[in-house]
BAGU-946779 format. One record per atom (N, C-alpha, C): x, y, z; residue in three letters. Coordinates in steps of 0.02 Angstrom, whole numbers, padded with zeros to 5 digits, always signed. Each point is the difference from the previous one (the first is absolute). Layout:
N
XYZALA/...
end
This chain:
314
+01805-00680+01412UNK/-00019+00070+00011UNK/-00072+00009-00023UNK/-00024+00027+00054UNK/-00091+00029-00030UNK/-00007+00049-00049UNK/-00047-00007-00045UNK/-00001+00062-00051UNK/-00053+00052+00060UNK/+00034+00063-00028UNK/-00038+00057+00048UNK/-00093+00002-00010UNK/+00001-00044-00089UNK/-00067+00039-00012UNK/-00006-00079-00042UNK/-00059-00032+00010UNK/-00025-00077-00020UNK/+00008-00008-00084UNK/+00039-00044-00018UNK/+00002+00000-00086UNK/-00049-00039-00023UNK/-00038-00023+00027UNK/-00061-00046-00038UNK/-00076+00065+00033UNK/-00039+00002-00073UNK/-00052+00011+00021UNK/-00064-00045+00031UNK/-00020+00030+00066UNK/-00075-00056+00031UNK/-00025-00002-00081UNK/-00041-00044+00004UNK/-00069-00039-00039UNK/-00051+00056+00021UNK/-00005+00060+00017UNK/-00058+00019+00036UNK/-00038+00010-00060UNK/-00079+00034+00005UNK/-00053+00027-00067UNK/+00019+00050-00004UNK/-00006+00052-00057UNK/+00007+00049-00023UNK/-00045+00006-00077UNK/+00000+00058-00018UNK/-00032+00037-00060UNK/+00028+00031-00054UNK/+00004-00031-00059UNK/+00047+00025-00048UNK/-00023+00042-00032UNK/+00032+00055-00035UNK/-00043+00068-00027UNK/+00027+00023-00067UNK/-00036+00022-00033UNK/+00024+00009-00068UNK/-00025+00058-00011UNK/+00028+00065-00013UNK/+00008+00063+00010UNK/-00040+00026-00085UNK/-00049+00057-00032UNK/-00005+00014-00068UNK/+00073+00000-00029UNK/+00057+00019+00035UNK/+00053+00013-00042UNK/+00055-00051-00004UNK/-00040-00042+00009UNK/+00030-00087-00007UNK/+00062-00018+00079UNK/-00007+00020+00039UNK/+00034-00003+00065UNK/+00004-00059+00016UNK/+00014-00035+00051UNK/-00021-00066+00036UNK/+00039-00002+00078UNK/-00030-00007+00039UNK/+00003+00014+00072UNK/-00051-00046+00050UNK/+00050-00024+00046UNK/-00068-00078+00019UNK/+00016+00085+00092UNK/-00075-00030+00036UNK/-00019+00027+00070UNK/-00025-00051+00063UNK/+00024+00017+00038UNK/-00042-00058+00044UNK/-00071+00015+00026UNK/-00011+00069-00011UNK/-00075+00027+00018UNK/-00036-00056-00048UNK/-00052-00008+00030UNK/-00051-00044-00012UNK/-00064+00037-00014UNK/-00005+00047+00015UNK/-00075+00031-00014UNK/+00028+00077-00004UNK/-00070+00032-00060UNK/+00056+00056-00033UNK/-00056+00059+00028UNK/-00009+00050+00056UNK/-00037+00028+00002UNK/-00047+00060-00059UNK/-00065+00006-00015UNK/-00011+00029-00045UNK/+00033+00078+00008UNK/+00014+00043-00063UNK/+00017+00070+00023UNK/-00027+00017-00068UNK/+00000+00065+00000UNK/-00017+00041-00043UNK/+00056+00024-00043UNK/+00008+00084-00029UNK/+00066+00025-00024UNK/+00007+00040+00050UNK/-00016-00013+00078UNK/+00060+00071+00017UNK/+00055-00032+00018UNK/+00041-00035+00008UNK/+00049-00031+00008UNK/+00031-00063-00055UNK/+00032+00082-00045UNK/+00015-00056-00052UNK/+00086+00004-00016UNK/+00042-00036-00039UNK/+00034+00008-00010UNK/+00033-00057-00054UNK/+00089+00016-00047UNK/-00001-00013-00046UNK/-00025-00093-00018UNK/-00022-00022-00051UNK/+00013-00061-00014UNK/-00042-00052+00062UNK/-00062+00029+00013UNK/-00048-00005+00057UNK/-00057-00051-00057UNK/-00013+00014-00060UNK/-00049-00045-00014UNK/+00015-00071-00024UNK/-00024-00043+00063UNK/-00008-00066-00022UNK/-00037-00030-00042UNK/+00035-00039-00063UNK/-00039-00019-00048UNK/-00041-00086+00027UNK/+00070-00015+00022UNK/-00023-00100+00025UNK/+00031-00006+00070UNK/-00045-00033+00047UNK/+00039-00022+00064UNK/-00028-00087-00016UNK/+00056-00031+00040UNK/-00010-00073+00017UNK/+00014-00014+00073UNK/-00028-00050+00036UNK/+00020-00025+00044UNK/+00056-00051-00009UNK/+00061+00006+00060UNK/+00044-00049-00042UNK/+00043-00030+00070UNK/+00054-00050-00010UNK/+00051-00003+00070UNK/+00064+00046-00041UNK/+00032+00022+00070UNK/+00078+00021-00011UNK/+00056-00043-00032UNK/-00020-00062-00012UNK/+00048-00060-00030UNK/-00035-00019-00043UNK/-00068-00001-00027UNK/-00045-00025-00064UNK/+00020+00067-00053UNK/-00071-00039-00043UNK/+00028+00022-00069UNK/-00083+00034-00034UNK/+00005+00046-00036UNK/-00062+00003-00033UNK/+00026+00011-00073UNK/-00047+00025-00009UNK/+00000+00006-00112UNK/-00026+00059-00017UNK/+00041+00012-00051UNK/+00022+00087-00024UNK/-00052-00037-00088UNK/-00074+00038-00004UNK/-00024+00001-00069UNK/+00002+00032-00039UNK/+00022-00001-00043UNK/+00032+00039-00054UNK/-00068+00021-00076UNK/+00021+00027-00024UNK/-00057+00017-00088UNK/+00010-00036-00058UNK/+00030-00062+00027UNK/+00014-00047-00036UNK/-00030-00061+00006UNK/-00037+00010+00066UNK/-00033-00056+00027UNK/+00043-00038+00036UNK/+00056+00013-00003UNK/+00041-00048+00063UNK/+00004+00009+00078UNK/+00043-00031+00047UNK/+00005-00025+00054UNK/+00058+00008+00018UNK/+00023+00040+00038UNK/+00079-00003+00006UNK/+00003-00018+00085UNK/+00042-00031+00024UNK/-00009-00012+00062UNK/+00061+00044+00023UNK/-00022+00011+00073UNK/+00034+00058+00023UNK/+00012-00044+00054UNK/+00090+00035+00052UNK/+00012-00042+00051UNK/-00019+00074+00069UNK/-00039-00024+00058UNK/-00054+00094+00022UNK/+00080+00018+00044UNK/+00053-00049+00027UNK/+00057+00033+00054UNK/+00029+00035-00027UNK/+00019-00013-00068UNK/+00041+00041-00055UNK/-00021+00084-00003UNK/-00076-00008+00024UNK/-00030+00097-00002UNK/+00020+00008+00039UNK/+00008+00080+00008UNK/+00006+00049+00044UNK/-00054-00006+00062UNK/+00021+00010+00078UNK/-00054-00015+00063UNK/-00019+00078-00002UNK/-00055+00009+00016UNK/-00024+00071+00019UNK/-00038-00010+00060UNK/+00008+00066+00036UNK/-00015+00019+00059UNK/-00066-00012+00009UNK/-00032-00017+00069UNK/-00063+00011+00006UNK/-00012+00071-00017UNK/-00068+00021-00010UNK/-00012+00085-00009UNK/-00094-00016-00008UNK/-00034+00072+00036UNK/-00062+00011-00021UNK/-00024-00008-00057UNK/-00047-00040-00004UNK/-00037+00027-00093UNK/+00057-00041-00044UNK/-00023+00030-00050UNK/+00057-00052-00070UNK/+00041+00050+00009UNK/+00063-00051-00010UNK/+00039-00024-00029UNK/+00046+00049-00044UNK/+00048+00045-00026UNK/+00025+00016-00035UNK/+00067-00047-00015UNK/+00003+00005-00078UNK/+00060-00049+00006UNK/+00056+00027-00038UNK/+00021+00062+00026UNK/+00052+00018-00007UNK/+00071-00022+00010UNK/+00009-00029+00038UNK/+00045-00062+00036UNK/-00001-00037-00047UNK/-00026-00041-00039UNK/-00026-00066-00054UNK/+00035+00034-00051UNK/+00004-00096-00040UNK/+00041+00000-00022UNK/+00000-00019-00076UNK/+00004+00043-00058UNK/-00045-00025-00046UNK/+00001-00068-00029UNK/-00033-00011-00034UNK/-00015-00061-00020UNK/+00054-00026-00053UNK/+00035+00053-00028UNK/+00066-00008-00039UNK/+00029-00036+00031UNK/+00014-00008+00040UNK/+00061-00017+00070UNK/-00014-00089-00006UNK/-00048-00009+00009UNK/-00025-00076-00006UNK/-00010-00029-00077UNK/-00021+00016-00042UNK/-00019-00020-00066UNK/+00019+00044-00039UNK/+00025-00028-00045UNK/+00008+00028-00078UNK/-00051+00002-00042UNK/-00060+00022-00009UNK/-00059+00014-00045UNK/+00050+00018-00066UNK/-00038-00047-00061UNK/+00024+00042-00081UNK/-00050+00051+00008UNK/+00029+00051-00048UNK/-00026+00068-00013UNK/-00084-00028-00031UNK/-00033+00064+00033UNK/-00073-00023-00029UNK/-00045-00046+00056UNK/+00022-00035+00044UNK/-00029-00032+00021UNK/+00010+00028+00098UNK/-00067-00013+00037UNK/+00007+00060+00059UNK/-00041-00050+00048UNK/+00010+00025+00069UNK/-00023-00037+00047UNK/-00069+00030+00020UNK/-00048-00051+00031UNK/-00077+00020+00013UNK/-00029-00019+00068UNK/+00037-00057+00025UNK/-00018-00015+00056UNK/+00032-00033+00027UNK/-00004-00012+00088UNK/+00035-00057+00026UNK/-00034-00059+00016UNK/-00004-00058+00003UNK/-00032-00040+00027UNK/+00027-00072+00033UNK/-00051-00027+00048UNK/+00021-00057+00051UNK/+00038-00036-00062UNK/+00021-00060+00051UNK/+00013-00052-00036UNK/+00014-00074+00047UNK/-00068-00012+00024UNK/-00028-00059+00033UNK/-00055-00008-00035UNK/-00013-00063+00047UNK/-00053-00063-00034UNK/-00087+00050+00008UNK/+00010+00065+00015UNK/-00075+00019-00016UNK/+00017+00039-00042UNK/+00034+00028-00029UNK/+00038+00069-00045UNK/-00055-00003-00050UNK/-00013+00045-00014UNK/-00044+00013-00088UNK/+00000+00064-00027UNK/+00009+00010-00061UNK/+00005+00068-00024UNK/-00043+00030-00068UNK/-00015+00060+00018UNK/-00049+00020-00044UNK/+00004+00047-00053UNK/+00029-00014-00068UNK/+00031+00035-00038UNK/-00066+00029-00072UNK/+00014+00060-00032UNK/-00011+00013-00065UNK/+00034+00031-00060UNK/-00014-00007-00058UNK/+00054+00021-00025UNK/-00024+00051-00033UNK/+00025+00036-00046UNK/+00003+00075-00049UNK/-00073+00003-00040UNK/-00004-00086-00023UNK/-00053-00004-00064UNK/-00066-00027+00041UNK/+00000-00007+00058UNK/-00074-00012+00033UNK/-00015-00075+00016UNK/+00052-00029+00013UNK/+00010-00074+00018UNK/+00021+00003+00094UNK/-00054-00049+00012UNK/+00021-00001+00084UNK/+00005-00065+00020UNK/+00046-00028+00061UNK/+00008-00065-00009UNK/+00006-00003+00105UNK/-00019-00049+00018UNK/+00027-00005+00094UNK/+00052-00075-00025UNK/+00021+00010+00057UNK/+00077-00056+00005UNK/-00025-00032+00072UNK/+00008-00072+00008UNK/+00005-00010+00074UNK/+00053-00015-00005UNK/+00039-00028+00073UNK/+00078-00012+00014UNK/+00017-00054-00060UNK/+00048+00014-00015UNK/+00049-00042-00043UNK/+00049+00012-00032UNK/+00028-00029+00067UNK/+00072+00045+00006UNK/+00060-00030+00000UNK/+00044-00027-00068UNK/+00050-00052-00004UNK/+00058+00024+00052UNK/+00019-00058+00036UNK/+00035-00010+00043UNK/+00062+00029-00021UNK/+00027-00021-00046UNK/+00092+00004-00044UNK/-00026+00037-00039UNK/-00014+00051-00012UNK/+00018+00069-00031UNK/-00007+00046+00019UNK/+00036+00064-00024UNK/+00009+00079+00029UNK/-00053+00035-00032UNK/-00043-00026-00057UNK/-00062+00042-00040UNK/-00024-00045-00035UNK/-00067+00005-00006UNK/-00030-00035-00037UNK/-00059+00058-00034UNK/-00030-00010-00058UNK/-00050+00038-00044UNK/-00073-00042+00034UNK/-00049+00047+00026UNK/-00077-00026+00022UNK/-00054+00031-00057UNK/+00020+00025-00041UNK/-00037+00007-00057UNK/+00041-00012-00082UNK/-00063-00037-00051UNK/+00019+00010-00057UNK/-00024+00064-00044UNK/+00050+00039-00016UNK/-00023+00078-00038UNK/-00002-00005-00071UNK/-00034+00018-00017UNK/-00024+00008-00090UNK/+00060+00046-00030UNK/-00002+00001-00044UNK/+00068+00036-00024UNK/-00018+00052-00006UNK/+00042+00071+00044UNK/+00002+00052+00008UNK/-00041+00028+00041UNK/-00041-00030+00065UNK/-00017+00006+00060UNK/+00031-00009+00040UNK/-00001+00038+00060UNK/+00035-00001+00062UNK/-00061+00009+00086UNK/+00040-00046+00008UNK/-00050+00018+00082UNK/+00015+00092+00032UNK/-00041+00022+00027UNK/-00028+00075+00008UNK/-00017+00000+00055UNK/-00008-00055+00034UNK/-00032-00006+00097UNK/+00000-00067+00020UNK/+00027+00000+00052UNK/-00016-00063+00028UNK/+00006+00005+00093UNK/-00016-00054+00034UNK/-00021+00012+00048UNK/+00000-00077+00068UNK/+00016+00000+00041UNK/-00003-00046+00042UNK/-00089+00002+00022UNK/-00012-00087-00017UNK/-00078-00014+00018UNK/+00024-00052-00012UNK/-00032-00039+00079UNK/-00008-00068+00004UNK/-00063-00017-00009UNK/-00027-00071+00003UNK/-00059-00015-00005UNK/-00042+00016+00051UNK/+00009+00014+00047UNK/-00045+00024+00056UNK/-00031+00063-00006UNK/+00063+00046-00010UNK/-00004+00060-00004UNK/-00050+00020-00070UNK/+00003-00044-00042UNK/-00030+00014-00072UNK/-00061-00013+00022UNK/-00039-00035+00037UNK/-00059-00005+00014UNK/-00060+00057+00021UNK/+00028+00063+00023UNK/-00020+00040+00011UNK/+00024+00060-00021UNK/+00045+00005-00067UNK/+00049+00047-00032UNK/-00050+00023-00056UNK/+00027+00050-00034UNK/-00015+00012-00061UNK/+00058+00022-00061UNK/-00011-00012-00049UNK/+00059+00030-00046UNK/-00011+00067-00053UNK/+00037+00046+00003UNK/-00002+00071-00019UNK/+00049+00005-00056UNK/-00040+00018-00058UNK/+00042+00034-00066UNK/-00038+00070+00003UNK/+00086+00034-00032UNK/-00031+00065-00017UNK/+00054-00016-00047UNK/-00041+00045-00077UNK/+00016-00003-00056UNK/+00033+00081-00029UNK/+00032-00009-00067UNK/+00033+00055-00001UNK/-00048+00057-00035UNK/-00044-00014-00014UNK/-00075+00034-00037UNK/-00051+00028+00054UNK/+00022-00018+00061UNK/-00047+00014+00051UNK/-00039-00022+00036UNK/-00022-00082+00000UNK/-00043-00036+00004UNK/+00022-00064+00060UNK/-00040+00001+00047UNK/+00008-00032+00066UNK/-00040-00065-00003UNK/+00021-00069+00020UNK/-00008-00051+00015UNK/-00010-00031+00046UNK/-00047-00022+00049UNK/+00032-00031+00050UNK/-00044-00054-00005UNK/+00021-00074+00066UNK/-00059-00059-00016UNK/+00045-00050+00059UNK/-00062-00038+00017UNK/+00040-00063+00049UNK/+00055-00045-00048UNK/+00072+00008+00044UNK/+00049-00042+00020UNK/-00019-00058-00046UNK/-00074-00043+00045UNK/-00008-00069-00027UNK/-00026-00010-00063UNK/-00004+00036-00036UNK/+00005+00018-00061UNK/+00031-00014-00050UNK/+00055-00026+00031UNK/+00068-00001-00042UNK/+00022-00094+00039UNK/-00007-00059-00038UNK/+00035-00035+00023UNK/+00055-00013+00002UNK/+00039-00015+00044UNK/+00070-00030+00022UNK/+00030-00041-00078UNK/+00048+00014-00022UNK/+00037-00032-00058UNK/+00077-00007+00038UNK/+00033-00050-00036UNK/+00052-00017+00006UNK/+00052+00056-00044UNK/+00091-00001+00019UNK/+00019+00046-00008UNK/+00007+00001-00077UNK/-00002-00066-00038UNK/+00003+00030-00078UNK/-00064+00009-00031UNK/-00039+00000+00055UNK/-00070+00021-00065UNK/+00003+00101-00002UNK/-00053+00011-00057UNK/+00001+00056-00024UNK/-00035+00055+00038UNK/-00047-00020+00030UNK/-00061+00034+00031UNK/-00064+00006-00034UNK/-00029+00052-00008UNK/-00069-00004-00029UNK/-00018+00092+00022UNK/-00066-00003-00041UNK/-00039+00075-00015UNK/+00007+00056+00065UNK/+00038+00027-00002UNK/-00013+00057+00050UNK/-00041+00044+00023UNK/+00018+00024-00035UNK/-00010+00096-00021UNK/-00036+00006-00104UNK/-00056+00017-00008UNK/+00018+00002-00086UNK/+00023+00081+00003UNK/+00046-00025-00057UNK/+00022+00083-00015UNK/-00025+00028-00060UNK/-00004+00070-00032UNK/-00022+00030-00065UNK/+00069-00004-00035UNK/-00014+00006-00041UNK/+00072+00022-00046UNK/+00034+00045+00004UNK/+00074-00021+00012UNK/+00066+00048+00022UNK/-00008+00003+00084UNK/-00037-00029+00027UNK/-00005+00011+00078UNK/+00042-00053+00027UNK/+00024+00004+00069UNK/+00019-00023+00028UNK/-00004-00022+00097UNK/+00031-00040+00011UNK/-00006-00022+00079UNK/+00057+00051+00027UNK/-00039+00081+00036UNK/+00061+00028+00047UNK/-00005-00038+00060UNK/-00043-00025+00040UNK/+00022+00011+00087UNK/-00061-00089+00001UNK/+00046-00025+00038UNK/-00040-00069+00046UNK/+00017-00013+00054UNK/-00042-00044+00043UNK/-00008-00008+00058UNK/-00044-00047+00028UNK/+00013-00035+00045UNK/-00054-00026+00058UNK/-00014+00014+00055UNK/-00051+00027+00009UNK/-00012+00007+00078UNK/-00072-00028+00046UNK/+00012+00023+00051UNK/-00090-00023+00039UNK/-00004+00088+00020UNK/-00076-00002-00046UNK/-00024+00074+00009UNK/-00008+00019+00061UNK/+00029+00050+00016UNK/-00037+00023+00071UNK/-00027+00087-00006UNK/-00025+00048+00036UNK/-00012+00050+00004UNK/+00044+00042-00017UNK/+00063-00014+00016UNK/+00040+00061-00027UNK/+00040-00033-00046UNK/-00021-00024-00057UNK/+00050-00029-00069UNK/-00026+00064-00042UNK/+00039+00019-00013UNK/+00000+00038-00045UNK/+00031-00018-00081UNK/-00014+00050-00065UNK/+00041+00008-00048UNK/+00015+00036-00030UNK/+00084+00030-00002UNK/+00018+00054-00021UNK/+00025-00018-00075UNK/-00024+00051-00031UNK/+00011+00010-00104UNK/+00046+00071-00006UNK/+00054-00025-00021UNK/+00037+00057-00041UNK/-00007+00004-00082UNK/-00037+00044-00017UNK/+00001+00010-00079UNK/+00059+00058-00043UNK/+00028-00011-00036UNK/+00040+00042-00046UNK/+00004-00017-00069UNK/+00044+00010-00034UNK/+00001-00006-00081UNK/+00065-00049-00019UNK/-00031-00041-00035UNK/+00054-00046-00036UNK/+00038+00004-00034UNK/+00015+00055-00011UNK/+00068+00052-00036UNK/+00044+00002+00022UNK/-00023+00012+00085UNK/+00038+00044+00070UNK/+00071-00048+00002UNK/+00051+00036+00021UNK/+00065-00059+00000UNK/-00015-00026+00089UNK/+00001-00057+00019UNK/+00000-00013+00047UNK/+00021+00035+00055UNK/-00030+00014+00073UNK/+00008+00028+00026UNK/+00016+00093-00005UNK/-00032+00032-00065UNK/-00001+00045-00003UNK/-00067+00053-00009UNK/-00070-00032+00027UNK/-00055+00008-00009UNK/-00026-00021+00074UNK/-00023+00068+00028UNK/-00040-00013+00073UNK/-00067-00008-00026UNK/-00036-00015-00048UNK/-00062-00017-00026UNK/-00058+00019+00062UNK/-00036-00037-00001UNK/-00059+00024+00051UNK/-00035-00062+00055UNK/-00012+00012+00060UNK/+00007-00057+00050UNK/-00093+00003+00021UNK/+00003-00066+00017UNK/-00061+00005+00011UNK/-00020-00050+00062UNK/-00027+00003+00036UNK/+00008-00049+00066UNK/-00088-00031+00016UNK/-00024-00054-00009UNK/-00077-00031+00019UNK/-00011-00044+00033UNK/-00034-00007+00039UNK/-00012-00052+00028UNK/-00028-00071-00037UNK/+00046-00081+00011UNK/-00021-00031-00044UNK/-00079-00024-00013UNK/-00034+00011+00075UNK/-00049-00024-00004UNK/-00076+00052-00063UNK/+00054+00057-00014UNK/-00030+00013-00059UNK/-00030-00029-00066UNK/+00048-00049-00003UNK/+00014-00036-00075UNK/-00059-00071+00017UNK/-00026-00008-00047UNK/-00038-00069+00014UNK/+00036-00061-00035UNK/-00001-00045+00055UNK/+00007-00059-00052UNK/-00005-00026-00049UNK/+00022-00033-00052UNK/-00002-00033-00053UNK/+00038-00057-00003UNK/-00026-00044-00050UNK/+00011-00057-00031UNK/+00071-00031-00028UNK/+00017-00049+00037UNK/+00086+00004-00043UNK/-00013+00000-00072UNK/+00055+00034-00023UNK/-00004+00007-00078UNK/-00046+00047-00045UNK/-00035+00060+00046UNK/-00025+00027-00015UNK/+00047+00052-00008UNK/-00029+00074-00022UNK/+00055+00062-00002UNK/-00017+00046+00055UNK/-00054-00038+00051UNK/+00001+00063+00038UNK/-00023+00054+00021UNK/+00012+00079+00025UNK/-00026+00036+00022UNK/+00024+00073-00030UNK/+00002+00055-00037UNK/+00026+00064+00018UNK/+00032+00013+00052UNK/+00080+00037+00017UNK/+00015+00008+00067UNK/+00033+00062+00007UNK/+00021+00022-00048UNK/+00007+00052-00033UNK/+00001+00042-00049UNK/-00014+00058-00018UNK/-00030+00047-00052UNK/+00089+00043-00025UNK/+00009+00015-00052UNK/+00040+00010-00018UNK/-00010+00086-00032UNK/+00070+00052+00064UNK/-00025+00065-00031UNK/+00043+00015-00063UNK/+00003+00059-00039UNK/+00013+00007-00061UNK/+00090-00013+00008UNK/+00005-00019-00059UNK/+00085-00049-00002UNK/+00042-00054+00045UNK/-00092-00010+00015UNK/+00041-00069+00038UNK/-00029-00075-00036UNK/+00034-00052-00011UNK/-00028-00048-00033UNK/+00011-00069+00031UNK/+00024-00021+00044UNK/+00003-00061+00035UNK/+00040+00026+00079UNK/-00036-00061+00027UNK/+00029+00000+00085UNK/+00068-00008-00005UNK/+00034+00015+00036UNK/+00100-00020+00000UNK/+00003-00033+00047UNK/-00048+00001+00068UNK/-00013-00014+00093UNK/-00041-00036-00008UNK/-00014-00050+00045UNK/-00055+00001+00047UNK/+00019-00057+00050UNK/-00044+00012+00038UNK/-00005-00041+00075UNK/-00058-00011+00029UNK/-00008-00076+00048UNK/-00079-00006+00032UNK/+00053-00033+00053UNK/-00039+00037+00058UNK/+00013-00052+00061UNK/-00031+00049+00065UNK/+00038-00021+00053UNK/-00026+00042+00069UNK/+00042+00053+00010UNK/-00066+00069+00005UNK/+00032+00058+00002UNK/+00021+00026+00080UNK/+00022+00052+00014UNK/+00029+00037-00036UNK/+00039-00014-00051UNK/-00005+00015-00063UNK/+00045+00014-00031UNK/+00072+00018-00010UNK/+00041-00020-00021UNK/+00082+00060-00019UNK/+00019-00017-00054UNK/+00029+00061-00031UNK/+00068-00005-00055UNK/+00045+00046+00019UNK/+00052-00046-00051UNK/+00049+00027+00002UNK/+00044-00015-00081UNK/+00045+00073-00020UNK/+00044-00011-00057UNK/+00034-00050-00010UNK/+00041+00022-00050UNK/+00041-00048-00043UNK/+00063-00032+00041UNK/+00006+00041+00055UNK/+00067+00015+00029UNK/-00030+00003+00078UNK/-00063-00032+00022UNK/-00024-00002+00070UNK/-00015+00052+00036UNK/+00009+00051-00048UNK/-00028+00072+00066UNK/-00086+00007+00005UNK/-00020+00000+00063UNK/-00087-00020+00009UNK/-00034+00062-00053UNK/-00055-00005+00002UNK/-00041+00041-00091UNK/-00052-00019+00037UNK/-00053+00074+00000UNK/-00060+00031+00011UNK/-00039-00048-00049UNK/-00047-00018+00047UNK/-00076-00031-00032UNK/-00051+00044+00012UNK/-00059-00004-00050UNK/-00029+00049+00017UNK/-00046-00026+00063UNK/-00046+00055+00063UNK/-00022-00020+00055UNK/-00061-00004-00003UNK/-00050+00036-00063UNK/-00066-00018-00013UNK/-00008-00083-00030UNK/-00035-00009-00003UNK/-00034-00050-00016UNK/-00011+00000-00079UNK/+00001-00026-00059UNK/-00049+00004-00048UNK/-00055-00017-00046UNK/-00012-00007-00020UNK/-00075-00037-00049UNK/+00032-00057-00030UNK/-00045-00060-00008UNK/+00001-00052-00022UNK/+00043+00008-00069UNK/-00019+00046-00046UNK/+00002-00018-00070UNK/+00011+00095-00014UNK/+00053+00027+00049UNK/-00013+00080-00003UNK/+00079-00017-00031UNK/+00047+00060-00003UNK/+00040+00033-00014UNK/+00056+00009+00053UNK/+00051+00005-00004UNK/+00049-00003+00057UNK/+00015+00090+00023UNK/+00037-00025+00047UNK/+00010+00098+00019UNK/+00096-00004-00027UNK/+00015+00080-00036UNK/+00060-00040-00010UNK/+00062+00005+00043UNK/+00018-00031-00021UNK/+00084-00035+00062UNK/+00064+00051-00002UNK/+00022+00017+00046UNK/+00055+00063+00017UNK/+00094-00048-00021UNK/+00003-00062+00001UNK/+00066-00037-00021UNK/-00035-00044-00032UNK/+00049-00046-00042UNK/-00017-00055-00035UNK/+00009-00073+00059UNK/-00048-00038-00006UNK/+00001-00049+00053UNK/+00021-00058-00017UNK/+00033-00060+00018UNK/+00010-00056-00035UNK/+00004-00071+00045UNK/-00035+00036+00058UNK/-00009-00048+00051UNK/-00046+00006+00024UNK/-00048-00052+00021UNK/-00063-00016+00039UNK/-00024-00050+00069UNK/+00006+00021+00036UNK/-00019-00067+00051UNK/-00050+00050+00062UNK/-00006-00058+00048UNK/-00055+00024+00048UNK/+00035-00013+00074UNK/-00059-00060+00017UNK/+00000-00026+00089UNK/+00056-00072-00019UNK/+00023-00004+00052UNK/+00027-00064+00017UNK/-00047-00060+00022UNK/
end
């Protein structure tokens, strides 16, 4: 007897997606048209996409510095659709892995013979990974962490792509970083890394990233108070263009990126990549950015909900 509906999935390509509110949902759309916010809806901001097959596998990076390998048929299929992606449909990441408490997911990434990944951690340590990727295991650790550091960003960059990339810290004091990719040599997965970001005292690594600058990369700064109980402080938003910020030196501290208004004392947010812009809450409902533009080293305008998600373009 024929099954009505095929029990093996094709091998075809598809795009795996990892939602701010930890979702996971693979698409067969291949190219994500740019949009703006008028067409938004819940659990819409993508934090990580990968290219992947319907029967392969990629890797779930964690703030621990590990590698968890993921099997992509096991996700949820979503519909073609205009523009990104909402992944309401998706399926959280609970569903697949057991994370111990404390420890949270940051990115997705390949896992073939060009794979490389571009991580930093809390205390201002940045490290790139090329593929190396043990065959017989379900996780492996690509960084060694100092005791009581945790990775804070990380990012799919291969060596190609690093050639014309740059890497972006924003700190919890206010202070913006950016600098070529090649900057940073390739280490194997138990080495430590090396000089990032320098930080001042009590500061920290909020937001990292790699990208290749283009015209519309932007970076959005949420500032509030370190008192605030999580998610209960719409603090103040601030949106610039990156090509504001000038380069610097790895291991330097950087740039001013934001000005801090009265009772606010460190960033809680931030984000660099290609705008438009979006956020969205704790709980995926889309959240107003502001639509002006602002100063390099100005002050944010302040925010109508508390935000706890950031992403851009596909």
């Amino acid at each position: 007897i024929s099954a009505a509906v095929p029990l093996e999935v094709d091998d075809e390509p598809c795009v795996v997606l990892m939602s701010s509110t930890g979702l996971l949902a693979r698409t067969a759309d291949q190219q994500f048209e740019q949009v703006g916010d008028t067409a938004r809806a819940n659990h819409d901001v993508i934090i990580s996409a990968v290219p992947a097959t319907n029967r392969g596998s990629i890797g779930l990076v964690t703030s621990t510095g590990t590698v968890i390998r993921l099997s992509v048929v096991d996700l949820p299929a979503l519909p073609a659709v205009d523009g990104i992606p909402a992944l309401s449909a998706g399926a959280p990441i609970g569903a697949f892995v057991d994370l111990p408490l404390g420890e949270s997911a940051l990115c997705l990434t390949t896992l073939d013979e060009t794979s490389g990944i571009a991580l930093a951690t809390a205390n201002g340590v940045v490290k790139r990974v090329l593929s190396d990727i043990p065959a017989n295991k379900d996780s492996w650790e690509i960084i060694r962490l100092d005791e009581g550091d945790q990775v804070v960003g990380a990012i799919g960059l291969d060596e190609a792509t690093a050639e014309t990339s740059e890497l972006v810290f924003v700190t919890s004091d206010g202070q913006l970083l950016r600098f070529a990719a090649s900057a940073v040599r390739p280490q194997g997965r138990a080495a430590g890394g090396m000089a990032g970001v320098r930080l001042t005292p009590g500061a920290r690594v909020t937001s990292f990233t790699a990208l290749t600058p283009a015209a519309s990369s932007v970076v959005v700064t949420i500032a509030g108070s370190a008192d605030a109980l999580p998610g209960t402080d719409a603090g103040s938003i601030k949106i610039t263009p990156l090509s504001e910020y000038p380069a610097k030196g790895r291991g330097t501290g950087g740039v001013r990126c934001h000005k801090f208004r009265s009772g606010e004392d460190t960033l809680v947010l931030a984000w660099a990549g290609i705008g438009p812009a979006r956020a969205a809450t704790a709980s995926g409902v889309p959240a107003d950015l502001p639509t002006v533009l602002g100063k390099r080293d100005g002050t944010g305008s302040p925010g109508t909900t508390p935000i706890s998600g950031l992403g851009g373009q596909l």
